[in-house]
N, C-alpha and C positions, 0 to 999 in steps of 0.2 A: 797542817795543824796551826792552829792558833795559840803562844802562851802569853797571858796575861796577870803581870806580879798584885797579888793584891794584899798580903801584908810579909814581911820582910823572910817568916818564914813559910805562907802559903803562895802558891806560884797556879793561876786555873790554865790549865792545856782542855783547849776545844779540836776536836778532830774526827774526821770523816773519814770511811772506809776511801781509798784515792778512784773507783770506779763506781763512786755511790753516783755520781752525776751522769756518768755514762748512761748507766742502766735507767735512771729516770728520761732521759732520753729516749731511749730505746724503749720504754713503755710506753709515754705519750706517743709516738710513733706509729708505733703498734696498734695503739687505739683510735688514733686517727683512722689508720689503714682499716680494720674493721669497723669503723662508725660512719667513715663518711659514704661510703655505699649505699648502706642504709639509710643516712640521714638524707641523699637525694634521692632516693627514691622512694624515701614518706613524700618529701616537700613535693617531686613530681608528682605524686598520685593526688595529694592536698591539691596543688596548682590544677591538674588536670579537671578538678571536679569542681573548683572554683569558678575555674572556664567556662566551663559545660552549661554552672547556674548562670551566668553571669550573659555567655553569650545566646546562650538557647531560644531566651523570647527574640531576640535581633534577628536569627537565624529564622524563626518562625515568620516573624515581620518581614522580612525578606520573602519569605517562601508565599506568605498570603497575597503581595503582591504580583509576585510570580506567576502565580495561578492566574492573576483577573485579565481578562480580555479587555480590547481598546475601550475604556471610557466604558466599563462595565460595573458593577457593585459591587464595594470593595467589602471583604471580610473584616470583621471587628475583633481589635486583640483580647483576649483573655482576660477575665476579669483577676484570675491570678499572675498576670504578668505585672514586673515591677510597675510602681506609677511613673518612674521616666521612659517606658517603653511605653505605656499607654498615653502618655502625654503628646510623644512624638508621634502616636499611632494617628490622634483626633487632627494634632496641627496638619501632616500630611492628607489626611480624608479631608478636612476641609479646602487646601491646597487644589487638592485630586476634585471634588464638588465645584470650585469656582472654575477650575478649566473645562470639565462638561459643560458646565452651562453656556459658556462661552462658547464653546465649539456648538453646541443645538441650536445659539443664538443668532451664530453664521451659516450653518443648514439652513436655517428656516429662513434667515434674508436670505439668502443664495434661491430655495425655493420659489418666494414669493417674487424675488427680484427679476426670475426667469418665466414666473406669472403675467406679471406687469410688462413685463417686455411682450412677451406673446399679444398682447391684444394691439399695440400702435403698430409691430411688423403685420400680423395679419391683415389692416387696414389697407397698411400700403400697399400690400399682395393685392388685394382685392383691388386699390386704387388704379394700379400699374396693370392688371386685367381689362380692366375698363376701357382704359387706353387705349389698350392693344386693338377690342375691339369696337372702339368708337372713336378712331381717328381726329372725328370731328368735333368730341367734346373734350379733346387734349386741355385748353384753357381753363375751362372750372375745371376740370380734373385735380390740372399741377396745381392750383391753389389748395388747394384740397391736401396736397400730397405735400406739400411747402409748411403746412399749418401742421401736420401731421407731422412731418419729421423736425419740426422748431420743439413740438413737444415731447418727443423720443428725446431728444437730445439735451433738452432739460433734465428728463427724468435719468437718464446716463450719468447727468453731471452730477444731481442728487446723490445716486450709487456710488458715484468717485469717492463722493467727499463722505460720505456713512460709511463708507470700507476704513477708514483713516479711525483710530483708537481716538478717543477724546481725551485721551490723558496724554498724547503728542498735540501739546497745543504748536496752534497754527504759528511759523519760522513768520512771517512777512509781519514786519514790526512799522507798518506803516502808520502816519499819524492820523487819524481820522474822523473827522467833525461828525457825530452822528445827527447832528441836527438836521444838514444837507443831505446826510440820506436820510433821516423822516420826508421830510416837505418832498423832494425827488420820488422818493416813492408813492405817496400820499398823490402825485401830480400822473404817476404812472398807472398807478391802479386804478384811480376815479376821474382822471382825465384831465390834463393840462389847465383847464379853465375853473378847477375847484381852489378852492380860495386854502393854503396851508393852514392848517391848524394853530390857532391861535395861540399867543403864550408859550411859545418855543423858545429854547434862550438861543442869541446869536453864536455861540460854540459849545461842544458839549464832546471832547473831544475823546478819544481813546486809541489805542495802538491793536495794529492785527493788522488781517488780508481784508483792505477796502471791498472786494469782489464778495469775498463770504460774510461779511458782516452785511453787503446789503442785497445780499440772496436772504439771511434769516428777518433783518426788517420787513422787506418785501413779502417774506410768504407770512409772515403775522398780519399784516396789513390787508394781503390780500383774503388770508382765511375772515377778516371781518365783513371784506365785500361779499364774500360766498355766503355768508351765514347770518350777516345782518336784513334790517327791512329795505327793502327795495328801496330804489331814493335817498337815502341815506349815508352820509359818509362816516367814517370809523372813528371814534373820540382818541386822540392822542394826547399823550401828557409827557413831558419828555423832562424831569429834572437830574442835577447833582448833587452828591447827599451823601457825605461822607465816605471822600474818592472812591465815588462807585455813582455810575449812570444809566439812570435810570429809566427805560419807555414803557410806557404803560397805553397799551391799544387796547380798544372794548370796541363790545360789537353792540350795536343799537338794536334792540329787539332781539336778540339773540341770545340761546338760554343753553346750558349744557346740565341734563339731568344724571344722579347720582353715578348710574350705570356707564353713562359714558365716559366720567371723570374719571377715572381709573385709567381707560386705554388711552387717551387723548395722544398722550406719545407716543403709544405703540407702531414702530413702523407697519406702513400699510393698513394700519384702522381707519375705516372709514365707518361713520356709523350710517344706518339703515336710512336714515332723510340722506346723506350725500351720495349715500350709492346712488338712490332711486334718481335723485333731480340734480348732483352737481358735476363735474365735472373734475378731474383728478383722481391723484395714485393713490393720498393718502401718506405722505411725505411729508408736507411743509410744516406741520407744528414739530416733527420727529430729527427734521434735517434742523430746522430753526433754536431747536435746542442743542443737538451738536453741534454746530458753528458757535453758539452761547461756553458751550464746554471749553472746546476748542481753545477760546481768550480769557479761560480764567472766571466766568461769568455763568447763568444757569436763565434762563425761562421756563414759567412756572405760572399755573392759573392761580388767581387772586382773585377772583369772585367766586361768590355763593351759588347756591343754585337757579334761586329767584333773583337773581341778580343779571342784569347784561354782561354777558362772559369779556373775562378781561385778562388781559395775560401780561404778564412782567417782563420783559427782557432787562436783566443786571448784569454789567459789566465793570469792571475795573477801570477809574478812568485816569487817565495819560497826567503824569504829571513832570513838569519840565524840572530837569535836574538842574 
């Protein structure tokens, strides 16, 4: 009990039963004891069904993949599934699309690649028969079989370097004048006694693998002697132009129509004049651009149709720190 004097004859006494606090104890107790049973097992049932919305389209997403076979056509999520389950449905199918195609893109070189190889081994088959049974014409033969296997072994080298992803550019960070490989190759392809192309600058330099940068000069060069007018040598324009170097080769007489603009890169395109009368796999515009990828850079036609076809090689060029 509490007593407090508050005028000289009144005195307030406050007082509680002495087990009034016990027993309130012992009732919130008590109700605890029956309440929280129930209160977790609303909130579990709550939770469970919460889950249930929450995980079910994941659970589905999960499951529609589950079903599809290797690099087969993937099921579309529900149009009543959340939009972040639909969201992540489209990123992964596009994901799932660019690796198909990739893999169909490596079928079909693997294909074609075991095409192209079949016809120079059959040669030599036939070459190495010959042979056997004409002792006597061993000597033209093996040049025959010499000339045969220098271009197998080009076209090997081509598949090396086209199995290699263009987005691992080329490690060999050598420093390299492309000017010396225009003129070098200009002298390769059209024959030691043609005069270099005029107006070349004395360096024009850039970094990569010397070997693959002038495999891709070369096979530009040389697609102009295939498909230029006879007699003729390949117009070259070699400048730099805002750290970036530039070859620009055309072909004299030589014209590429709408249709065939399109496949130009296509490995192993050849259109229907080089099948009939030239000779090659159909590689050097397709390899010439991947060795371009490779260092940063891209080739690409720059002429019209009525135009002498002309093709750009852009690289990045070397600059001294």
């Amino acid at each position: 009990a509490v007593t407090v004097p508050v005028i000289p004859e009144v005195t307030l006494v406050v007082a509680a039963p002495r087990d009034r606090g016990a027993r309130a104890s012992r009732i919130v107790a008590w109700s605890l004891a029956f309440a929280a049973p129930l209160a977790m097992l609303i909130a579990l049932l709550m939770g469970r069904s919460v889950a249930r919305r929450v995980t079910g389209p994941l659970i589905a997403f999960r499951d529609r993949f589950a079903r599809a076979g290797p690099l087969s056509p993937l099921e579309r999520a529900a149009d009543t599934d959340p939009r972040e389950v639909r969201e992540v449905d489209a990123a992964f199918r596009a994901q799932w699309q660019r690796v198909k195609e990739g893999v169909d893109r490596e079928h079909e070189f693997a294909a074609n690649a075991a095409h192209e190889l079949r016809t120079p081994l059959t040669r030599l088959r036939l070459l190495a028969d010959r042979i056997r049974e004409n002792p006597g014409e061993a000597g033209g033969l093996a040049a025959q079989q010499v000339a045969e296997l220098e271009r197998t072994s080009k076209l090997v080298d081509a598949l090396l370097v086209l199995s290699r992803a263009p987005e691992a550019h080329s490690t060999a960070q050598d420093a390299v004048n492309l000017s010396d490989l225009v003129r070098a190759s200009v002298a390769s392809v059209f024959g030691a006694e043609e005069t270099p192309p005029p107006g070349l600058p004395d360096e024009a330099m850039v970094r990569g693998d010397e070997d693959l940068l002038r495999t891709a000069v070369l096979n530009l060069i040389d697609n102009a002697r295939k498909f230029g007018s006879a007699g003729t040598i390949c117009g070259v324009d070699l400048r730099v132009e805002a750290a970036r170097v530039k070859v620009k080769v055309s072909t004299p007489g030589g014209h590429i129509d709408g249709a065939a603009r399109a496949l130009l890169f296509e490995r192993f395109y050849r259109c229907p004049e080089a099948r009939a009368e030239k000779a090659g796999h159909g590689l050097g515009l397709s390899l010439a651009r991947h060795i371009a990828l490779m260092h940063g850079g891209d080739v690409t036609l720059v002429s019209a149709e009525d135009e002498d076809a002309a093709f750009l090689l852009d690289l990045p060029a070397w600059q001294a720190k």
